[in-house]
mmCIF file of the C-alpha atoms, coordinates in Angstrom:
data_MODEL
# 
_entry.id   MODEL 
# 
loop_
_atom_site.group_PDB 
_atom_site.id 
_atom_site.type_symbol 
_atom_site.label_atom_id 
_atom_site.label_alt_id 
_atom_site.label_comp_id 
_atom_site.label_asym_id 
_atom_site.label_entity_id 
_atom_site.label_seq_id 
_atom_site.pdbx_PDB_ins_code 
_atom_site.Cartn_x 
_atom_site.Cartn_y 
_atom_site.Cartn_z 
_atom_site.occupancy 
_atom_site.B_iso_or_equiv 
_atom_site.pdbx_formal_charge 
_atom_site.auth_seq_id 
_atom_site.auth_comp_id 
_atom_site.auth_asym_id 
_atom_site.auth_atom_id 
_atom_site.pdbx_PDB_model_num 
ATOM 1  C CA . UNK A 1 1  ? -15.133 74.184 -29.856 1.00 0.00 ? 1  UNK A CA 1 
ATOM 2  C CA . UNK A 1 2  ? -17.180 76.980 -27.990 1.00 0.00 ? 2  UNK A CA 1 
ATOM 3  C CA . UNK A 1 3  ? -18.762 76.950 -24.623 1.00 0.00 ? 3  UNK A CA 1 
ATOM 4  C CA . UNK A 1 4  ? -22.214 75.717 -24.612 1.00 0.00 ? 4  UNK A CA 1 
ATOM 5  C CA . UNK A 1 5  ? -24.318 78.789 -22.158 1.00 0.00 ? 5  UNK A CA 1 
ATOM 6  C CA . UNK A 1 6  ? -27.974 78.422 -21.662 1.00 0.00 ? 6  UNK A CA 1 
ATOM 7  C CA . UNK A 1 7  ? -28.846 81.490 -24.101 1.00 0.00 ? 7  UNK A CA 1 
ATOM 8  C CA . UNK A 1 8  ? -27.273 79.699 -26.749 1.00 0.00 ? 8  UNK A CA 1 
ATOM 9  C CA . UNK A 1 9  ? -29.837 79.017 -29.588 1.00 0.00 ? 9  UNK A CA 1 
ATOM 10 C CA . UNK A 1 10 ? -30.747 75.191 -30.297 1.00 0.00 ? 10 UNK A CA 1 
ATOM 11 C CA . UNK A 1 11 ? -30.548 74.297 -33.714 1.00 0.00 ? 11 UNK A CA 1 
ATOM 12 C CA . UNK A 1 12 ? -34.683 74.177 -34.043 1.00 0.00 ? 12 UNK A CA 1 
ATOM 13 C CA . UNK A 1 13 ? -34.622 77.369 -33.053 1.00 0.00 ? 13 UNK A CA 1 
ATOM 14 C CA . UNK A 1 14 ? -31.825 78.627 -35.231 1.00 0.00 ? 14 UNK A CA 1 
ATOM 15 C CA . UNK A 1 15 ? -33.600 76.858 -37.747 1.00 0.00 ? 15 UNK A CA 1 
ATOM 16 C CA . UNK A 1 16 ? -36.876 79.119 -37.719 1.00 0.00 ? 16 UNK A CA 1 
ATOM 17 C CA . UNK A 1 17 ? -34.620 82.312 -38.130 1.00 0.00 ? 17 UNK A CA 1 
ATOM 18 C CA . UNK A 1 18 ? -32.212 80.722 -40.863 1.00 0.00 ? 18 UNK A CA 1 
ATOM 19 C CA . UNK A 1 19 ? -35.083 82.035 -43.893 1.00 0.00 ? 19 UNK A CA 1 
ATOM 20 C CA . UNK A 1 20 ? -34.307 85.374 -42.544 1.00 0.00 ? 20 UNK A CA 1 
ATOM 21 C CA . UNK A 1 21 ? -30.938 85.627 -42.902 1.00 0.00 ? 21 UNK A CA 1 
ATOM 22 C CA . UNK A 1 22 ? -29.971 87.061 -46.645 1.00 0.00 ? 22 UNK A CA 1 
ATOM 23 C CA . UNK A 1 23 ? -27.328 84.875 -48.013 1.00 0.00 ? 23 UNK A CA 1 
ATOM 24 C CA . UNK A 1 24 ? -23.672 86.102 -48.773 1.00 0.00 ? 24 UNK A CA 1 
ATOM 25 C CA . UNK A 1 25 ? -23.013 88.135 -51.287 1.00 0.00 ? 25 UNK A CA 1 
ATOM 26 C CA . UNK A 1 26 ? -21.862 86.651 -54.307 1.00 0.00 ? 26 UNK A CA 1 
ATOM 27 C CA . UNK A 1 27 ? -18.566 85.609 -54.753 1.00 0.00 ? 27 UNK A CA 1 
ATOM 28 C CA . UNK A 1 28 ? -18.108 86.245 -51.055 1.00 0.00 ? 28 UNK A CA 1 
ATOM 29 C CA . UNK A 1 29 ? -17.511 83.679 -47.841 1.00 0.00 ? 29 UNK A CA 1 
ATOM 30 C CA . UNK A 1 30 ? -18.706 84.217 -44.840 1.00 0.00 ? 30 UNK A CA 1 
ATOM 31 C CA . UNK A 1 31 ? -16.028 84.362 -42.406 1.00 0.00 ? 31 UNK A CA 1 
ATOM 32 C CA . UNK A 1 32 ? -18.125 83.585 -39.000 1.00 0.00 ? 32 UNK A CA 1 
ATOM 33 C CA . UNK A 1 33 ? -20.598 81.448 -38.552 1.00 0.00 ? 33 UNK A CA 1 
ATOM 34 C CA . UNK A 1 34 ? -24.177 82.707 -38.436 1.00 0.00 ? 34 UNK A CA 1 
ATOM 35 C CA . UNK A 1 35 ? -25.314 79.967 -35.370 1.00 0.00 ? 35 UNK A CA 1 
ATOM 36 C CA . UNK A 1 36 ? -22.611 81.451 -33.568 1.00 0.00 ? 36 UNK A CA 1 
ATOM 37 C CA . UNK A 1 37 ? -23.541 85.346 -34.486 1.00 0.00 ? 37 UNK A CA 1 
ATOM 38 C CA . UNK A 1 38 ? -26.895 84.683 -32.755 1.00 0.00 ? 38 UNK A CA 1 
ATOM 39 C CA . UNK A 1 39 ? -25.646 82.367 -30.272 1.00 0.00 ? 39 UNK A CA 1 
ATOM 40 C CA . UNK A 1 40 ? -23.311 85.220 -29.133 1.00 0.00 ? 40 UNK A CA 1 
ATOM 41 C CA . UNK A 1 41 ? -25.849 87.981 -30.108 1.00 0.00 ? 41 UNK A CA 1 
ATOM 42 C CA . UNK A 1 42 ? -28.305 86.719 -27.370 1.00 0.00 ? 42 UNK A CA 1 
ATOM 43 C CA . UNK A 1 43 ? -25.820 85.848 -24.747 1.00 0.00 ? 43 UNK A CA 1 
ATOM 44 C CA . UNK A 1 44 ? -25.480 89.619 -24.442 1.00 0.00 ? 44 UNK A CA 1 
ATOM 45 C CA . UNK A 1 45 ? -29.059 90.415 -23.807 1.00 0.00 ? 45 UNK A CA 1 
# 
């Protein structure tokens, strides 16, 4: 389990930039997850 930090998105947010994301490529798996990409992503800024 990760550490919850006030940047973190919510999930409505997260939600609104979900359409955005292109989906994996076929035949592939993602190995992250995407919440925790942008979670991370804007922790930094």
């Amino acid at each position: 389990m990760s550490k919850v930090y006030p940047s973190n998105l919510t999930q409505a947010q997260f939600e609104l930039l979900q359409d955005l994301i292109p989906d994996a490529k076929p035949g592939g798996v993602r190995a992250v997850s995407i919440y925790g990409l942008f979670s991370m992503r804007f922790s930094m800024c």
